[in-house]
C-alpha positions as CSV (number, residue, x, y, z in Angstrom):
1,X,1.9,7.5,31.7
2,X,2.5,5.2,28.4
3,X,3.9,2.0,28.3
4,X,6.4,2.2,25.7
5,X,8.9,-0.3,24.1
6,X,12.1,0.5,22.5
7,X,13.3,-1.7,19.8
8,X,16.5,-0.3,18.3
9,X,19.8,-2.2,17.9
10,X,21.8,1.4,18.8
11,X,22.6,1.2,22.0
12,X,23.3,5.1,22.6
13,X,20.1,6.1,20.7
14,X,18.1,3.7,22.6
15,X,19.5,5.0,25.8
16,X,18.9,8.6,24.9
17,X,15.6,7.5,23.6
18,X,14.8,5.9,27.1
19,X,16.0,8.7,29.7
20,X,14.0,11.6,27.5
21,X,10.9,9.2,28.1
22,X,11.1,8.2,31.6
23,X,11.8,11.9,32.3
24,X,9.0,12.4,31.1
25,X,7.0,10.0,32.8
26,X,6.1,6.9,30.8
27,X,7.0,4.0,31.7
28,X,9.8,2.2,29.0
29,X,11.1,-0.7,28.5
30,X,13.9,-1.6,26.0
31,X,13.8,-4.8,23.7
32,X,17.2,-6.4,23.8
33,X,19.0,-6.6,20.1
34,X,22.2,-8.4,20.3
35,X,24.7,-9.3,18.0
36,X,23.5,-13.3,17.7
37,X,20.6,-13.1,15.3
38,X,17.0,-14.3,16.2
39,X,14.0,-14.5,14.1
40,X,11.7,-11.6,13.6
41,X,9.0,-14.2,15.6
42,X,11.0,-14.3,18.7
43,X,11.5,-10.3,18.3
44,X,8.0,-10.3,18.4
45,X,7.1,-12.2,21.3
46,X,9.2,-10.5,23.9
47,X,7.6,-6.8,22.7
48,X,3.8,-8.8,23.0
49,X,5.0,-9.6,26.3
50,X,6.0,-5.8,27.2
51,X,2.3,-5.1,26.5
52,X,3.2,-1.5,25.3
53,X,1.0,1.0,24.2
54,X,3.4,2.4,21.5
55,X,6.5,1.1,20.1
56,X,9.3,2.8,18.8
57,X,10.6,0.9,15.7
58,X,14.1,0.8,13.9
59,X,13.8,-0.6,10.4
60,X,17.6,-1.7,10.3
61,X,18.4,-4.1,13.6
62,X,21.4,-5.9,12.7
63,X,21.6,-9.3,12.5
64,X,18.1,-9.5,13.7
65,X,17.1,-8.1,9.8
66,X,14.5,-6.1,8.2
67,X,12.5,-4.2,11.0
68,X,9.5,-4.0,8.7
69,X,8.5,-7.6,9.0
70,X,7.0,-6.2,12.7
71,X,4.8,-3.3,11.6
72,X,2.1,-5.5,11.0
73,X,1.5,-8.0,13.7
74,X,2.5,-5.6,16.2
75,X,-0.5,-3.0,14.7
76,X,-2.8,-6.0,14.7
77,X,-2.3,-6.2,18.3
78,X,-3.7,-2.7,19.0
79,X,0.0,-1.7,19.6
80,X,1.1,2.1,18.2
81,X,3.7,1.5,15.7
82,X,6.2,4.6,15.5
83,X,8.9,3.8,13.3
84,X,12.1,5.6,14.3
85,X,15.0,5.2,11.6
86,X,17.8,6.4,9.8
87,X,16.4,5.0,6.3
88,X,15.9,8.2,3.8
89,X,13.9,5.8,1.5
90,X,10.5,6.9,1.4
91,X,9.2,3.9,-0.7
92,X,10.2,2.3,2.7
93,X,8.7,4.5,4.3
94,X,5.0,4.7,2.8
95,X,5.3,0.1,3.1
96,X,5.9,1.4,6.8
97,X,2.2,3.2,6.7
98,X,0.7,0.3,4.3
99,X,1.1,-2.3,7.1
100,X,-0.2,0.1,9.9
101,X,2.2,2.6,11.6
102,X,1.2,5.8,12.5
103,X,4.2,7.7,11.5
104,X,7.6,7.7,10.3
105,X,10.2,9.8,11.8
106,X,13.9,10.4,10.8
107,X,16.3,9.4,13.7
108,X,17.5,13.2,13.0
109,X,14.0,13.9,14.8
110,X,14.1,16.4,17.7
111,X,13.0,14.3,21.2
112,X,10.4,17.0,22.0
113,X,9.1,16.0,18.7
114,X,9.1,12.2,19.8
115,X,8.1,12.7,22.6
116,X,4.8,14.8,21.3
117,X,4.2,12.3,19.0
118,X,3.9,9.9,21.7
119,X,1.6,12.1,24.0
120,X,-0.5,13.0,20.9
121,X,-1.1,8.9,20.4
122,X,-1.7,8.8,24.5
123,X,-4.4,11.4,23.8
124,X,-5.8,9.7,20.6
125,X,-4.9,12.3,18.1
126,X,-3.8,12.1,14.8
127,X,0.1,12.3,14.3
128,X,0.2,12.3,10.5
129,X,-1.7,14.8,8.0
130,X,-3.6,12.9,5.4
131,X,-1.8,14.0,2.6
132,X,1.9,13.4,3.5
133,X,0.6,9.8,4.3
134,X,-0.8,10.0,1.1
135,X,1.9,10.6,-0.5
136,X,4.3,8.4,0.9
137,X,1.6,5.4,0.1
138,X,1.8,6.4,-3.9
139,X,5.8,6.1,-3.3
140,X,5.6,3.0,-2.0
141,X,2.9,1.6,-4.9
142,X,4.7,3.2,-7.7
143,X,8.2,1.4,-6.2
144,X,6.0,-1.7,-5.8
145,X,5.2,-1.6,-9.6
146,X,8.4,-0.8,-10.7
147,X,9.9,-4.0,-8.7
148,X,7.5,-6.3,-9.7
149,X,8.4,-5.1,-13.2
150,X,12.1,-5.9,-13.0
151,X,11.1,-9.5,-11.6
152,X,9.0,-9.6,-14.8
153,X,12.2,-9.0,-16.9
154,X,14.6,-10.9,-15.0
155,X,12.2,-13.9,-15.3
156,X,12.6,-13.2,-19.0
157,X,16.3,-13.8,-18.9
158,X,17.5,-17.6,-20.3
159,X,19.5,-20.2,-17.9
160,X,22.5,-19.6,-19.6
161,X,22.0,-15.5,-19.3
162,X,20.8,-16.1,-15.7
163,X,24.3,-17.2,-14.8
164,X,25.9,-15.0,-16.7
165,X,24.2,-12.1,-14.6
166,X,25.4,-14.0,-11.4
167,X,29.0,-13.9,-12.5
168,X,28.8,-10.2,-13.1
169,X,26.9,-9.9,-9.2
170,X,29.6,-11.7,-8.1
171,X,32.3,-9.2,-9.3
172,X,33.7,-11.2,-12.5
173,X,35.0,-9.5,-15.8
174,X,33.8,-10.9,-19.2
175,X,36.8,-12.3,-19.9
176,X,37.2,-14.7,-16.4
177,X,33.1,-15.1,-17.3
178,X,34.5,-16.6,-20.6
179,X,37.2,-18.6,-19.3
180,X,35.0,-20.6,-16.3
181,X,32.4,-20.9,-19.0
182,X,34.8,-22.3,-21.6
183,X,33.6,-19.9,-24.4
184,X,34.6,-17.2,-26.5
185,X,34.8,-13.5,-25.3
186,X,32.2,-12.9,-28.0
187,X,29.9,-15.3,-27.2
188,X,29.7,-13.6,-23.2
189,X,29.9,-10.2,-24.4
190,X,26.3,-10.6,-26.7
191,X,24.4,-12.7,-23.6
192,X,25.4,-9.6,-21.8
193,X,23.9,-7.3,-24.3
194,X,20.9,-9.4,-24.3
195,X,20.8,-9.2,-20.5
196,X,21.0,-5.3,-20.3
197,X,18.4,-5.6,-23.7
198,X,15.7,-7.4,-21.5
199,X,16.6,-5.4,-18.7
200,X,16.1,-2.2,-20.0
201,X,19.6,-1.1,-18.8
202,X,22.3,0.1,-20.3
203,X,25.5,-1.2,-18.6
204,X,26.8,-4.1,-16.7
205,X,26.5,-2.6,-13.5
206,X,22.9,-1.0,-14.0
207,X,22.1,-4.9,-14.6
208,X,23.5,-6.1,-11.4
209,X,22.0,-3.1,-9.4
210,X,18.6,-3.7,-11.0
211,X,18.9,-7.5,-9.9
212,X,19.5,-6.8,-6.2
213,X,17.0,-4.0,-6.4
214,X,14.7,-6.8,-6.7
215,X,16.3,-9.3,-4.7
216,X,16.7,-11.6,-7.1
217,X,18.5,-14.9,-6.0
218,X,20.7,-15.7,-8.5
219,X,21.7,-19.3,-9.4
220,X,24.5,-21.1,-7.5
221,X,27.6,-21.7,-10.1
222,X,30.1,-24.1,-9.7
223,X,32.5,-21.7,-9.1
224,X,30.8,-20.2,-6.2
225,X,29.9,-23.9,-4.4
């Protein structure tokens, strides 16, 4: 029997998840995720208290945020991290790996296969080949490279062009960009060029994606206060 802990903020997966395991002997115990949000530390502290051999991980839990943030202190307290998510992004995936699970798995995942990835852990066994960790690692470094490279650019971009690339995140044509600025169409439409120039994009909306591809935090306008 393995001690396992459930966090996952869908309630009917979580359940499904649960009965398949207690049928099959181990003993499981659900982490709460409710609607109110609570810190990633708290999270943390009532799976430490679980004691669990293995943990089944969503990335995504709601309010609570990015599911990621437990990978590692959950690892460094000898705890089998199996993440369990609905995420297709493999980048995501192979960060997953970096900070210590032993496996990702697609909520599309047969139980039987769950559930023998959890007796192969119980056993000690491997539950990922070498080279398909391998190559979800060099996913995740090459989209690490690639965002610290946008950061690069947008930290390129002048104050004025900086809040020029907030008013297009927040939805605003060139010509209301104009009118709160007090300028000329003109003038917006060439610190927009400039702003897809440094960015290496080629429209408006490329520019805003590759800004929240990097999270960038744009400045606070007037407009927006």
């Amino acid at each position: 029997m393995t001690r396992v802990a459930i966090v996952e903020d869908h309630q009917l997966f979580a359940e499904a998840l649960d009965v398949a395991m207690t049928l099959e002997g181990h003993d499981v115990h659900r982490v709460p995720i409710t609607d109110h949000a609570v810190s990633t530390g708290h999270l943390l502290t009532q799976v430490l208290r679980m004691r669990p051999r293995v943990v089944l991980l969503d990335l995504d839990l709601g309010s609570t945020g990015n599911g990621t943030r437990l990978v590692e202190p959950l690892t460094q307290a000898g705890i089998a991290v199996v993440v369990v998510t609905a995420s297709i992004d493999r980048a995501r995936w192979g960060e997953c790996l970096r900070y210590g699970a032993r496996t990702v798995l697609p909520k599309s995942t047969p139980l039987n296969t769950i559930l023998a990835t959890i007796r192969l852990i119980g056993e000690g066994r491997p539950v990922l080949s070498r080279e398909e960790r391998d190559r979800l690692l060099a996913v995740y470094h090459h989209e690490k490279v690639k965002i610290q490279d946008l950061r690069d650019r947008l930290e390129q971009l002048t104050l004025r062009e900086r809040e020029v690339l907030a008013h297009l995140m927040a939805g605003r044509p060139v010509r209301d960009i104009a009118k709160l600025s007090f300028v000329s169409e003109a003038t917006v439409r060439t610190q927009v060029k400039s702003i897809l120039a440094k960015l290496d994009v080629t429209s408006q909306l490329a520019a805003v994606g590759a800004a929240h591809q990097a999270s960038w935090s744009p400045p606070v306008l007037a407009e927006d206060r």
